[in-house]
PDB file with one MODEL, atoms N, CA, C and O in Angstrom:
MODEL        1
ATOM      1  N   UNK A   1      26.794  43.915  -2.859  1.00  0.00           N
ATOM      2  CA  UNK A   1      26.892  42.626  -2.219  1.00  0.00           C
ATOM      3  C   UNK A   1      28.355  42.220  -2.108  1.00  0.00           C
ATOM      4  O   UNK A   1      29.168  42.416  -3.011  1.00  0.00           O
ATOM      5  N   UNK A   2      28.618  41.686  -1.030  1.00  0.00           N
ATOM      6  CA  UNK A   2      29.775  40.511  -0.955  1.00  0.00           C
ATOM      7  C   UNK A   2      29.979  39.781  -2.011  1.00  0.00           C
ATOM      8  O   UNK A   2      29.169  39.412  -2.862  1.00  0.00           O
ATOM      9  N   UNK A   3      31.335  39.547  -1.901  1.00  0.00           N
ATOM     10  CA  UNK A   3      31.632  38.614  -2.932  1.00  0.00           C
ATOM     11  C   UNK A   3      31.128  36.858  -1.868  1.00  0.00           C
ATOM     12  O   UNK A   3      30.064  36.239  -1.886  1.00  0.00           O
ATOM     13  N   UNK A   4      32.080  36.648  -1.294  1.00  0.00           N
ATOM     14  CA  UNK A   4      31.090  35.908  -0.179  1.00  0.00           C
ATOM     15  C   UNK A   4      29.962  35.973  -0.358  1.00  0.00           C
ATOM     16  O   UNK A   4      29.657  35.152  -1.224  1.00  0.00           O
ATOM     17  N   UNK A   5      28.902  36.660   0.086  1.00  0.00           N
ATOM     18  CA  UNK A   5      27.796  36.390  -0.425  1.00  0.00           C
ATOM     19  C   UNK A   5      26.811  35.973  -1.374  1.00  0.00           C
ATOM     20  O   UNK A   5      25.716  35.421  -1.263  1.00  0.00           O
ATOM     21  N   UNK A   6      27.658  36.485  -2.570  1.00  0.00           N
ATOM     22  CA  UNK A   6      27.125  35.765  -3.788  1.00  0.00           C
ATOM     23  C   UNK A   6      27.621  34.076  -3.996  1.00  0.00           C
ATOM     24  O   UNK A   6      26.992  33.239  -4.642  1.00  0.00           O
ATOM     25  N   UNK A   7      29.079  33.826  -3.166  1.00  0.00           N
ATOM     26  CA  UNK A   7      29.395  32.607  -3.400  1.00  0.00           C
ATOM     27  C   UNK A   7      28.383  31.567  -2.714  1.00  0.00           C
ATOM     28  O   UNK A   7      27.968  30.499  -3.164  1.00  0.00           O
ATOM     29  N   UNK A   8      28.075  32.282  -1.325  1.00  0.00           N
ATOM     30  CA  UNK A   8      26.849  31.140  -1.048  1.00  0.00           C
ATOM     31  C   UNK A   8      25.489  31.039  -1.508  1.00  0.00           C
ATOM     32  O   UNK A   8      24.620  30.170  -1.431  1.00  0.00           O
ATOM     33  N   UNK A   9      25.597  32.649  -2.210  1.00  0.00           N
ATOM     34  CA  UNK A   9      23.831  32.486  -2.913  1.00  0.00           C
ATOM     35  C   UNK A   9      24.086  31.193  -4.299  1.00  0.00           C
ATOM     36  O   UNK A   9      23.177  30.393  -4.522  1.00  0.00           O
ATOM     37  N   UNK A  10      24.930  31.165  -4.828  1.00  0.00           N
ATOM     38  CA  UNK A  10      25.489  30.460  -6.050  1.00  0.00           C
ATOM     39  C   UNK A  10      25.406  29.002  -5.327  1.00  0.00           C
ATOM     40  O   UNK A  10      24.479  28.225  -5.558  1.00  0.00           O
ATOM     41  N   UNK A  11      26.112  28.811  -4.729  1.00  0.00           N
ATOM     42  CA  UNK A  11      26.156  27.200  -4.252  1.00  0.00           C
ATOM     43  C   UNK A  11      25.120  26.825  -3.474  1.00  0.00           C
ATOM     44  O   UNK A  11      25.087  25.596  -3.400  1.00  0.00           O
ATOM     45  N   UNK A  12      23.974  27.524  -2.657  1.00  0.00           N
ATOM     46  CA  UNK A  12      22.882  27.198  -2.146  1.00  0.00           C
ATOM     47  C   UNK A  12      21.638  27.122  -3.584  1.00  0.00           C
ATOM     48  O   UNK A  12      20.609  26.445  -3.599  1.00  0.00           O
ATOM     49  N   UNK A  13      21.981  27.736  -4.321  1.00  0.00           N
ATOM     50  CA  UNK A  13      21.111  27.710  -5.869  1.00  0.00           C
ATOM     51  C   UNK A  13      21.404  26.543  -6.515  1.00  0.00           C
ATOM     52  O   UNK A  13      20.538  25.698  -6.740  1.00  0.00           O
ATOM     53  N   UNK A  14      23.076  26.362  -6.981  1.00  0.00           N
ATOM     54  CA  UNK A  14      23.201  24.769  -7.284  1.00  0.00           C
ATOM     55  C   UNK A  14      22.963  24.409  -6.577  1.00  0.00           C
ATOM     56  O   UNK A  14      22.110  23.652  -7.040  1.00  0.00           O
ATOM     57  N   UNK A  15      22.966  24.075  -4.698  1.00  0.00           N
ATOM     58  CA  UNK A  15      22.450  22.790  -3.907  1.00  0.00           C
ATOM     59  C   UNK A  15      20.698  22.452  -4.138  1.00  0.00           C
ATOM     60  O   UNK A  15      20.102  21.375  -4.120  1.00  0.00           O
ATOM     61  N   UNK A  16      20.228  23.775  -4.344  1.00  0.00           N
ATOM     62  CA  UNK A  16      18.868  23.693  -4.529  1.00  0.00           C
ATOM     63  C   UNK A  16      18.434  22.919  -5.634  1.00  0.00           C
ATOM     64  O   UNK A  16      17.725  21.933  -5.439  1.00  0.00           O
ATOM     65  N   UNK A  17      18.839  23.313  -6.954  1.00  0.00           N
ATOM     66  CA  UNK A  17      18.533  22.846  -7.958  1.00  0.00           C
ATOM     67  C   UNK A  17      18.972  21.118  -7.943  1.00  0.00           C
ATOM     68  O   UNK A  17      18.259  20.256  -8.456  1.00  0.00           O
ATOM     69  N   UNK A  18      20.050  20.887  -7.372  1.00  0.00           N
ATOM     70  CA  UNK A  18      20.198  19.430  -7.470  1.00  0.00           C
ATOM     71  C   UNK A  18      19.217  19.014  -6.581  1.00  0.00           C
ATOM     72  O   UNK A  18      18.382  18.322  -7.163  1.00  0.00           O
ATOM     73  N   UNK A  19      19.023  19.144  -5.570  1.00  0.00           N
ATOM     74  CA  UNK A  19      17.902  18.854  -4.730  1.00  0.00           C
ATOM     75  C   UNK A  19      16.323  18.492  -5.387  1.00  0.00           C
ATOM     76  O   UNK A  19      15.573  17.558  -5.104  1.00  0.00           O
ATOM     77  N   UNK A  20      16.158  19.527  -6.291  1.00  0.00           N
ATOM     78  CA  UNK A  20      15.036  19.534  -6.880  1.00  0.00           C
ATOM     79  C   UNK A  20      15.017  18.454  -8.064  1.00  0.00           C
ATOM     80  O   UNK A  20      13.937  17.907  -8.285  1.00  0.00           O
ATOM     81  N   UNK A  21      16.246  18.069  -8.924  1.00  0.00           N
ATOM     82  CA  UNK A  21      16.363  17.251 -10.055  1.00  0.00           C
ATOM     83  C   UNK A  21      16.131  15.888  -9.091  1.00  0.00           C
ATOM     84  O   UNK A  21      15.499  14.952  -9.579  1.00  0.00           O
ATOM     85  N   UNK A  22      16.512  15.816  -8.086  1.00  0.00           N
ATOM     86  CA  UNK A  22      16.813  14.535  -7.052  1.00  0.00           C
ATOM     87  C   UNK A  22      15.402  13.820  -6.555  1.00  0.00           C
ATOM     88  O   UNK A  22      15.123  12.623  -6.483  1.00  0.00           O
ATOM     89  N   UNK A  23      14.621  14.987  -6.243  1.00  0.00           N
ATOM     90  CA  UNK A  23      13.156  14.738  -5.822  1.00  0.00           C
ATOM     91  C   UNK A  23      12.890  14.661  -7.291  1.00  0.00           C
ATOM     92  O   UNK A  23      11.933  13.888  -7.294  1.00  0.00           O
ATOM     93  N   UNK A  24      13.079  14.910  -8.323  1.00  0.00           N
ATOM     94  CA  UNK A  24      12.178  14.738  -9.357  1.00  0.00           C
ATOM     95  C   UNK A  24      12.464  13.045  -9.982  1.00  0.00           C
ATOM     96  O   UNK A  24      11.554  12.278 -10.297  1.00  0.00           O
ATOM     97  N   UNK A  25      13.533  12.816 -10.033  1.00  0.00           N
ATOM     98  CA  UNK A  25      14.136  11.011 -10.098  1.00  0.00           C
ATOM     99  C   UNK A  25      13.673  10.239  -8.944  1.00  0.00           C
ATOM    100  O   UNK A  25      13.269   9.102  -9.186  1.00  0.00           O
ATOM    101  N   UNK A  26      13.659  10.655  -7.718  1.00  0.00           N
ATOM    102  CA  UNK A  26      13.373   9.752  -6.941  1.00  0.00           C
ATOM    103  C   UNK A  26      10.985   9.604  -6.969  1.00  0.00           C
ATOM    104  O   UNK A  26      10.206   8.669  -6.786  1.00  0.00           O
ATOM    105  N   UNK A  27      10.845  10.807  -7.234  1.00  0.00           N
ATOM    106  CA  UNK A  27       9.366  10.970  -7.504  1.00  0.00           C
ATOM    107  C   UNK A  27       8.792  10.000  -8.554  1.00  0.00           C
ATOM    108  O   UNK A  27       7.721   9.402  -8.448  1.00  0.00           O
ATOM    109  N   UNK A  28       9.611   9.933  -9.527  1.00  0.00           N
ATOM    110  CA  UNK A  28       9.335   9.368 -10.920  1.00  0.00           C
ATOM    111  C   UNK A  28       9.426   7.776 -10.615  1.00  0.00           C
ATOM    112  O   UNK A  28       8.655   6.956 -11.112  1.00  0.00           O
ATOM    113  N   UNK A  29      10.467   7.465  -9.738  1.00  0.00           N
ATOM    114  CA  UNK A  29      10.750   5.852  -9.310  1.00  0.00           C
ATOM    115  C   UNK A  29       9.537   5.667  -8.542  1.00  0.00           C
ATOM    116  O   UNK A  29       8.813   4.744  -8.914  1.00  0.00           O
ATOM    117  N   UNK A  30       9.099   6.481  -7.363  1.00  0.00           N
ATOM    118  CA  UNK A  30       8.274   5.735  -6.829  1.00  0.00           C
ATOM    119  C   UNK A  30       6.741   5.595  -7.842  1.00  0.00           C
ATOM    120  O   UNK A  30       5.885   4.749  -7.583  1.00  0.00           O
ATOM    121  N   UNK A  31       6.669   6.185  -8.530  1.00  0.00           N
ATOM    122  CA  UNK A  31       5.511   6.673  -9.529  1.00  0.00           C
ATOM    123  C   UNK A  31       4.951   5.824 -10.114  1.00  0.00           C
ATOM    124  O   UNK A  31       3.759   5.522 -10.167  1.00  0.00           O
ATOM    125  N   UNK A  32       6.598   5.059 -10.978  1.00  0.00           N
ATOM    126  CA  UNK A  32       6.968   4.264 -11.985  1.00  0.00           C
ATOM    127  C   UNK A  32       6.546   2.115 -11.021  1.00  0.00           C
ATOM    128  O   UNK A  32       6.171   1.031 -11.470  1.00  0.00           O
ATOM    129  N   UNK A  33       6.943   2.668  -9.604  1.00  0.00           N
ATOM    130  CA  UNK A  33       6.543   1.242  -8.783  1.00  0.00           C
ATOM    131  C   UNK A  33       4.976   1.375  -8.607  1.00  0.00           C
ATOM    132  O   UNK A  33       4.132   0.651  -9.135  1.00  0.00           O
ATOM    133  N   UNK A  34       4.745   2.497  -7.718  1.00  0.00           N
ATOM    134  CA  UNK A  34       2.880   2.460  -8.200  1.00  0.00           C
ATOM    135  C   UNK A  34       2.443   1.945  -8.803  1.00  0.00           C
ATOM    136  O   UNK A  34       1.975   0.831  -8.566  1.00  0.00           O
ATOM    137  N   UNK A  35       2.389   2.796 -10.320  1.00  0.00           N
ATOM    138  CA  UNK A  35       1.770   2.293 -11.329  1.00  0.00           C
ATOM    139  C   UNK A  35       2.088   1.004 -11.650  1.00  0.00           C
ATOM    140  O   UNK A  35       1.161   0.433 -12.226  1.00  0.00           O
ATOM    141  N   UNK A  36       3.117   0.307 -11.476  1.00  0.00           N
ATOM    142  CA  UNK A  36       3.747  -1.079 -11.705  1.00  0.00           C
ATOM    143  C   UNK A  36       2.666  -2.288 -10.880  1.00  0.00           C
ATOM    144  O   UNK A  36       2.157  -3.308 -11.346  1.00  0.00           O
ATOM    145  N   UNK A  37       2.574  -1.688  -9.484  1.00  0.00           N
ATOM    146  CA  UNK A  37       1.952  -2.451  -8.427  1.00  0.00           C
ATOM    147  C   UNK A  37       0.543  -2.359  -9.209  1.00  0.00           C
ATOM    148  O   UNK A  37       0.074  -3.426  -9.606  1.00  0.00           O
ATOM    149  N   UNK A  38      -0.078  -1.322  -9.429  1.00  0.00           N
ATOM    150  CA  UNK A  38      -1.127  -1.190 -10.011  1.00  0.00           C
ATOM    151  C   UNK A  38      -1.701  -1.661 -11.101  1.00  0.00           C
ATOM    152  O   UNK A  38      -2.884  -1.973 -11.234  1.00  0.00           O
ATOM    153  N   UNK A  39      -0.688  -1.719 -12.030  1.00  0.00           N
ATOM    154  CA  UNK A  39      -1.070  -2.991 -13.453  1.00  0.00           C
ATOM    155  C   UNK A  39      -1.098  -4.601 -12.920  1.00  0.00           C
ATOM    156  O   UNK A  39      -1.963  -5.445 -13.153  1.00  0.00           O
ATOM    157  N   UNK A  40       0.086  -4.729 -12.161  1.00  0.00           N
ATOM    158  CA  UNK A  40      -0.107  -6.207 -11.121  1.00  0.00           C
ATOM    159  C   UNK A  40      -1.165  -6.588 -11.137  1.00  0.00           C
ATOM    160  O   UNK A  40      -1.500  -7.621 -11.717  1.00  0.00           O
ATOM    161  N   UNK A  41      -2.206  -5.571 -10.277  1.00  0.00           N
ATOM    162  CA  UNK A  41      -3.585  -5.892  -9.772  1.00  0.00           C
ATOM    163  C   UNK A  41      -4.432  -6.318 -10.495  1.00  0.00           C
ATOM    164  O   UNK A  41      -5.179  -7.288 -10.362  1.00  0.00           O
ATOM    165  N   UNK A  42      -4.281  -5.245 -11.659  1.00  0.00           N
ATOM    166  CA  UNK A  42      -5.197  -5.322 -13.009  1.00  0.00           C
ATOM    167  C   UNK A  42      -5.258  -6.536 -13.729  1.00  0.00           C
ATOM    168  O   UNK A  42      -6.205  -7.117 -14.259  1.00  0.00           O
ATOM    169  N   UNK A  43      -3.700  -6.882 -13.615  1.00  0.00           N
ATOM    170  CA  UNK A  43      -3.360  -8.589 -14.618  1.00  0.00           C
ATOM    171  C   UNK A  43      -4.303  -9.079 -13.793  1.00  0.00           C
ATOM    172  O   UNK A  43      -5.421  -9.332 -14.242  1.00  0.00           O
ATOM    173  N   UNK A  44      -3.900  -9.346 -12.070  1.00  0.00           N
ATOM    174  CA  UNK A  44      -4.417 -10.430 -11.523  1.00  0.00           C
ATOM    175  C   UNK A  44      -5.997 -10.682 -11.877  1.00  0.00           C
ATOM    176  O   UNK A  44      -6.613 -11.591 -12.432  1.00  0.00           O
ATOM    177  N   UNK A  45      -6.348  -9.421 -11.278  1.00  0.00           N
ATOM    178  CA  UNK A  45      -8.175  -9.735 -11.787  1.00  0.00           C
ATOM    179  C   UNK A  45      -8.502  -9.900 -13.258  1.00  0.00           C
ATOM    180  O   UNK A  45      -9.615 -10.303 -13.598  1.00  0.00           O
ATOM    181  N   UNK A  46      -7.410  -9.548 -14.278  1.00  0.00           N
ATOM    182  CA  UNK A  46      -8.085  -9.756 -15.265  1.00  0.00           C
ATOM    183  C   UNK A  46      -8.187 -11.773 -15.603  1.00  0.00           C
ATOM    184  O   UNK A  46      -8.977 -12.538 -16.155  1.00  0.00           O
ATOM    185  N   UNK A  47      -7.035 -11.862 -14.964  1.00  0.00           N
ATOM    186  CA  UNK A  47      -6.830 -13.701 -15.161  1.00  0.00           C
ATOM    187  C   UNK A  47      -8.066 -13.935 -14.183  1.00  0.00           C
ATOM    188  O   UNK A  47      -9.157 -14.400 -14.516  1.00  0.00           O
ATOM    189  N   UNK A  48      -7.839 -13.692 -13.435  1.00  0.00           N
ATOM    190  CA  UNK A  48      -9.060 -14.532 -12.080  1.00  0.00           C
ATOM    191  C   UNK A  48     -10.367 -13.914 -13.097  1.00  0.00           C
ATOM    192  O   UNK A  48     -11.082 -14.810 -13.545  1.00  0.00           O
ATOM    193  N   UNK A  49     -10.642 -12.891 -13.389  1.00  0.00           N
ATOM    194  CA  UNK A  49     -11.925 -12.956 -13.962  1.00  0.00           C
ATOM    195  C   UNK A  49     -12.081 -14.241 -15.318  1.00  0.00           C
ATOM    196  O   UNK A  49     -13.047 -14.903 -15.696  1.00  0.00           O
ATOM    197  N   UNK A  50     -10.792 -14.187 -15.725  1.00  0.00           N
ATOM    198  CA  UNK A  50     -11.006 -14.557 -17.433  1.00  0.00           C
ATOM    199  C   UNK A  50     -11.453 -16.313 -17.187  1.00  0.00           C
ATOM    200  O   UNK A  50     -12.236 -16.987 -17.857  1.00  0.00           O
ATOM    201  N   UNK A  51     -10.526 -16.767 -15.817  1.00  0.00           N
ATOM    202  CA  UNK A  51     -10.755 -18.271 -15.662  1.00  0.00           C
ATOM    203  C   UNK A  51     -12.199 -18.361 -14.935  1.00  0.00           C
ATOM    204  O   UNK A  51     -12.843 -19.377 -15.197  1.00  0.00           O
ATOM    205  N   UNK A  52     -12.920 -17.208 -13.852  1.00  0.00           N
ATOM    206  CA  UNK A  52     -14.141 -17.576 -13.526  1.00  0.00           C
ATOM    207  C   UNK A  52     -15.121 -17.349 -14.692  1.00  0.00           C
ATOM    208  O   UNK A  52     -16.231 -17.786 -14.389  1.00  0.00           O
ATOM    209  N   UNK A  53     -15.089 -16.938 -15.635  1.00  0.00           N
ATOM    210  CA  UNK A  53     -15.811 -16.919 -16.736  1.00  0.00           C
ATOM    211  C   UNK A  53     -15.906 -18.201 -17.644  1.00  0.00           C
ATOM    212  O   UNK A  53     -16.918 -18.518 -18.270  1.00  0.00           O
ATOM    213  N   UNK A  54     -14.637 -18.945 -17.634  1.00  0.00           N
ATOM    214  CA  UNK A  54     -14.333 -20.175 -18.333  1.00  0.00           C
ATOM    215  C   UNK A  54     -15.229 -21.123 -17.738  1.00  0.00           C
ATOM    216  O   UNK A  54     -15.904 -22.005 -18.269  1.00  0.00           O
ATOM    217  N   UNK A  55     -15.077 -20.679 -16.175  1.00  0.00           N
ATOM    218  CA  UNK A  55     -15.813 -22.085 -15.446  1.00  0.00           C
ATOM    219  C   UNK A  55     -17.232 -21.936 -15.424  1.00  0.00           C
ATOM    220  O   UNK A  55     -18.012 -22.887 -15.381  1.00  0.00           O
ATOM    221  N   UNK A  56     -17.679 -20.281 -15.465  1.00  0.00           N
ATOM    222  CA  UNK A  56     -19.468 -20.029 -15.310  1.00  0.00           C
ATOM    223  C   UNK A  56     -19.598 -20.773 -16.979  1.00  0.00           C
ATOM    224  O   UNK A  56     -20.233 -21.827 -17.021  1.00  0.00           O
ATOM    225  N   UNK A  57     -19.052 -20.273 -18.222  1.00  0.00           N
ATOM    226  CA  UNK A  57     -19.492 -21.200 -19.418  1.00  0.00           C
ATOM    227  C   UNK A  57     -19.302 -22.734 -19.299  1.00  0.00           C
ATOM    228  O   UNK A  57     -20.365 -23.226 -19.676  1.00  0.00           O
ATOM    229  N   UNK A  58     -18.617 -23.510 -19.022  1.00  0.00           N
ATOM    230  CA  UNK A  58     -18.254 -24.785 -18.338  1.00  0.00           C
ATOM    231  C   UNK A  58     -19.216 -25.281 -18.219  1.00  0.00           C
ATOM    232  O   UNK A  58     -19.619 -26.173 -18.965  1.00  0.00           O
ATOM    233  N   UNK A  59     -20.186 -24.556 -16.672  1.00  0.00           N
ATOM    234  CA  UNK A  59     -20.886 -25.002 -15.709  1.00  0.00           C
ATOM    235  C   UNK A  59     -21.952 -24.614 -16.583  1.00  0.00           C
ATOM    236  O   UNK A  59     -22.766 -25.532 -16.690  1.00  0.00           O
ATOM    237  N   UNK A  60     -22.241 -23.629 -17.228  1.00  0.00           N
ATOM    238  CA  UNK A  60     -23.680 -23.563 -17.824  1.00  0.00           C
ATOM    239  C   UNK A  60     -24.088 -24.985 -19.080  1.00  0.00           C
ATOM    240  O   UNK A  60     -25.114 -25.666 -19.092  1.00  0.00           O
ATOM    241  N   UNK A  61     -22.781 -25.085 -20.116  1.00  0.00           N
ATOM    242  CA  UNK A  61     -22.587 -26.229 -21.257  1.00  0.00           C
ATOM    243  C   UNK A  61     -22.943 -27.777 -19.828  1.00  0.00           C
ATOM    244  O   UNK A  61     -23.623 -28.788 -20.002  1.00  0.00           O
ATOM    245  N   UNK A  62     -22.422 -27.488 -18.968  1.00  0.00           N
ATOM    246  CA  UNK A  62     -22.782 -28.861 -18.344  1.00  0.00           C
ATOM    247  C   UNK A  62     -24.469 -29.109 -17.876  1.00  0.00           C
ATOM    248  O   UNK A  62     -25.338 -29.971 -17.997  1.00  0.00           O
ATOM    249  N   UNK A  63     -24.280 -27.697 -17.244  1.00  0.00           N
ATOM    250  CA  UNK A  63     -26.109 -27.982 -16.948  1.00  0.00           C
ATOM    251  C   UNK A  63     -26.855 -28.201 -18.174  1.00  0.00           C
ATOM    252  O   UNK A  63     -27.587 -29.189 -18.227  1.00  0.00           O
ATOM    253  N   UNK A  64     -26.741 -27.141 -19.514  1.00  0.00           N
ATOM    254  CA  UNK A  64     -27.503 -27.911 -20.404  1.00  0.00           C
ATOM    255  C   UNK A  64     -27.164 -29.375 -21.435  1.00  0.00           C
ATOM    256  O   UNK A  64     -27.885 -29.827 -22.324  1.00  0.00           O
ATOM    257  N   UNK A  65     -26.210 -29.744 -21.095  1.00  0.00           N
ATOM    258  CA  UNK A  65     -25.983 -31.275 -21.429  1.00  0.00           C
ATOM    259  C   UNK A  65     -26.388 -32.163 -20.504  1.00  0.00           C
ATOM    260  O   UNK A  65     -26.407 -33.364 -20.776  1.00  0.00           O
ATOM    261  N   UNK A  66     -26.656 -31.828 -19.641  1.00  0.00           N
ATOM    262  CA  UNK A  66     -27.602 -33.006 -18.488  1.00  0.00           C
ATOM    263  C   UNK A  66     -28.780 -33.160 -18.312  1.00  0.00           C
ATOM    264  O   UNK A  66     -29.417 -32.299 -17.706  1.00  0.00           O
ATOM    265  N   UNK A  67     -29.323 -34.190 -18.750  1.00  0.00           N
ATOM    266  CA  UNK A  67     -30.543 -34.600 -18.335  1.00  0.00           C
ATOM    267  C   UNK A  67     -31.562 -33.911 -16.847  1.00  0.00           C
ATOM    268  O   UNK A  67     -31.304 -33.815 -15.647  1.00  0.00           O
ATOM    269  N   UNK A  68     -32.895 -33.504 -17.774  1.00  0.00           N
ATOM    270  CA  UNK A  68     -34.061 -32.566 -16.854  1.00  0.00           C
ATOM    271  C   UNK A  68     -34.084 -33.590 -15.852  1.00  0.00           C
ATOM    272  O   UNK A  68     -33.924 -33.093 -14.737  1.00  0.00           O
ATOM    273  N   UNK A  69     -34.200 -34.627 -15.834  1.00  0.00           N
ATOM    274  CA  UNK A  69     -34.656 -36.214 -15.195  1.00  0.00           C
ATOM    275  C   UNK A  69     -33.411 -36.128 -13.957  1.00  0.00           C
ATOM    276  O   UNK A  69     -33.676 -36.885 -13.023  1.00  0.00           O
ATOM    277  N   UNK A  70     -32.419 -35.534 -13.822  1.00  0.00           N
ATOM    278  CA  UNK A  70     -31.459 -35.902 -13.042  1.00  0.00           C
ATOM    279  C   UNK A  70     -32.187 -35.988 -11.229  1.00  0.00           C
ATOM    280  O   UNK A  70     -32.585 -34.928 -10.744  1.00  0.00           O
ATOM    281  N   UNK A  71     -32.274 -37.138 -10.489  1.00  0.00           N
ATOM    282  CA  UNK A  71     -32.598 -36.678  -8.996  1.00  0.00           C
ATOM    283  C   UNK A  71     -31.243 -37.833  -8.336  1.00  0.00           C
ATOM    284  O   UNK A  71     -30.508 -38.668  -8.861  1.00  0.00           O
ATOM    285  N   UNK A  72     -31.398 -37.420  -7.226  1.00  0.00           N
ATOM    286  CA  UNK A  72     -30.232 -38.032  -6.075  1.00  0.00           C
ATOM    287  C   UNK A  72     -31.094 -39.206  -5.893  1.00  0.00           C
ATOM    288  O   UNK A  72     -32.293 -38.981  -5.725  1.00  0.00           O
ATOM    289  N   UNK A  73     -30.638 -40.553  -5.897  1.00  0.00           N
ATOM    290  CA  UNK A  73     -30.919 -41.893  -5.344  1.00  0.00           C
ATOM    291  C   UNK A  73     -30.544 -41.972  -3.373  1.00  0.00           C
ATOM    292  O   UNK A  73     -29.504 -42.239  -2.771  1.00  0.00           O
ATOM    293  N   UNK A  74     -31.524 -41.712  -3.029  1.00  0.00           N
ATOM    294  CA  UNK A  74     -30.645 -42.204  -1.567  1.00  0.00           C
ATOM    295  C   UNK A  74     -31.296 -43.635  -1.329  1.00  0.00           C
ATOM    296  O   UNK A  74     -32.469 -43.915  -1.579  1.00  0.00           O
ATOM    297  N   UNK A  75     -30.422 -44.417  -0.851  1.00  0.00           N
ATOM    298  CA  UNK A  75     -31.019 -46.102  -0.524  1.00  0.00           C
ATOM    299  C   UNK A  75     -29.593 -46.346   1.063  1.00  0.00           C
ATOM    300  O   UNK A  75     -28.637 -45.696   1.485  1.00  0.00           O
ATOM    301  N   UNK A  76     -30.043 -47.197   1.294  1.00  0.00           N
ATOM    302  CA  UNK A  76     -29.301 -47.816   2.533  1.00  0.00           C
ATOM    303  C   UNK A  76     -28.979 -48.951   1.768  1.00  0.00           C
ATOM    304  O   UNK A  76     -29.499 -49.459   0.775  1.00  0.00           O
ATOM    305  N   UNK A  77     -27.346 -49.420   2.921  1.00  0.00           N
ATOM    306  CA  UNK A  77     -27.360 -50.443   2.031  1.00  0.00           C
ATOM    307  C   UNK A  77     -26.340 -50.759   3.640  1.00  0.00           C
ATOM    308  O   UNK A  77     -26.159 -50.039   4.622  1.00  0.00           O
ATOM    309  N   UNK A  78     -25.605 -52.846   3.133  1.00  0.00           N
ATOM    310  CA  UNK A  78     -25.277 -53.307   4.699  1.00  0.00           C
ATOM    311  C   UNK A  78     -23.823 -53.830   4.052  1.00  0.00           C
ATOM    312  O   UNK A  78     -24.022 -54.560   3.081  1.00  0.00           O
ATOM    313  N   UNK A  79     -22.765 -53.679   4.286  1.00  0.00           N
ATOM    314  CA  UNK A  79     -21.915 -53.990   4.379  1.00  0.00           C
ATOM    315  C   UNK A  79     -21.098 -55.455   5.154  1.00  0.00           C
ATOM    316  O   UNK A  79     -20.821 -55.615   6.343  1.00  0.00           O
ATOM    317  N   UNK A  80     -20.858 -56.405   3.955  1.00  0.00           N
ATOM    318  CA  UNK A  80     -20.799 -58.033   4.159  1.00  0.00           C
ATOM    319  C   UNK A  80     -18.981 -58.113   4.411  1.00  0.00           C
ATOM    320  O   UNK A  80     -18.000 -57.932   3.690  1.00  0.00           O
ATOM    321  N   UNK A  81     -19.148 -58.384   5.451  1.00  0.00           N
ATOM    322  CA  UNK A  81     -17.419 -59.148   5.797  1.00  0.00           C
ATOM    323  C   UNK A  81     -17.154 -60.531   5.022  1.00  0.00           C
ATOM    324  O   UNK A  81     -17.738 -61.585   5.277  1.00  0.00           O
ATOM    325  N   UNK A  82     -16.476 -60.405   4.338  1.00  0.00           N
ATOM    326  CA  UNK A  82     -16.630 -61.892   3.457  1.00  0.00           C
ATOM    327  C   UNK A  82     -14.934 -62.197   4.390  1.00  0.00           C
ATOM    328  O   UNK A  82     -14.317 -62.893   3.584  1.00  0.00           O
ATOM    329  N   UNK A  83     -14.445 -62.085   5.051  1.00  0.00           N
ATOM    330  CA  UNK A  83     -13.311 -62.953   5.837  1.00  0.00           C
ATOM    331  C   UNK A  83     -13.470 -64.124   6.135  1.00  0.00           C
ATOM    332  O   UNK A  83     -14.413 -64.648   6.729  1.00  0.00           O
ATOM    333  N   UNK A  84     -11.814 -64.917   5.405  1.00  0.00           N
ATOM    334  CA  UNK A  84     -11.968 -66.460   5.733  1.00  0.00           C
ATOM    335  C   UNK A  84     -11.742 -66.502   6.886  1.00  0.00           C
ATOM    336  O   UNK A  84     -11.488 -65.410   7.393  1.00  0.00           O
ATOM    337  N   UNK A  85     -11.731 -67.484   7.625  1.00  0.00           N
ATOM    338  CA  UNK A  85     -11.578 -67.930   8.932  1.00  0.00           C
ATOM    339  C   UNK A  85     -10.039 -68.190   8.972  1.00  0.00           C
ATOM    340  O   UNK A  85      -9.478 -68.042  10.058  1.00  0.00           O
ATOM    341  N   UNK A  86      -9.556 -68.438   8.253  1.00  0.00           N
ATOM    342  CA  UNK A  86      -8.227 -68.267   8.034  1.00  0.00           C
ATOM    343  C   UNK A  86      -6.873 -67.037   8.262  1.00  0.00           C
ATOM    344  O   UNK A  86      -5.662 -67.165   8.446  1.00  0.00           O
ATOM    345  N   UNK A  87      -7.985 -65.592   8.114  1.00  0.00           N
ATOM    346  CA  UNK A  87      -7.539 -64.610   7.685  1.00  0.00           C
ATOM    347  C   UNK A  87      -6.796 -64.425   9.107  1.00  0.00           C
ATOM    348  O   UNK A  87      -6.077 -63.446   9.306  1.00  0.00           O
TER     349      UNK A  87
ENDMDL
END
């Protein structure tokens, strides 16, 4: 072989290898945001679950603290202008 030749097999081997350490840091960052985005999610639903759970116990302690007897009153009713003549 060339001496030349070995100089570019040598520096295309280091270009390679840095290449490869480069994809392996930049692989790991995006990896490292994934998984990041991905625990995000996890918090979120775990709060949104933890507070709709607060409110289904809430809502159940309320229904059984309320009276079986509970019904809606509907009535009509007339609305009196009490204005002085003055007004």
């Amino acid at each position: 072989m060339l001496p030349l030749e070995l100089i570019i097999r040598a520096v295309s081997i280091v270009f390679g290898l840095g290449m490869f350490v480069l994809a392996i840091i930049l692989g790991g960052f995006v990896f490292i945001a994934f998984a990041g985005l991905i625990l995000l999610v996890v918090i979120v639903f775990y709060i949104r679950s933890f507070f709709y759970k607060k409110k289904s116990v809430f809502n159940s302690e309320k229904k059984n603290k309320s009276n079986s007897n509970d019904t809606i009153i509907d009535a009509e009713y007339t609305v009196i202008d009490n204005k002085d003549s003055d007004d």
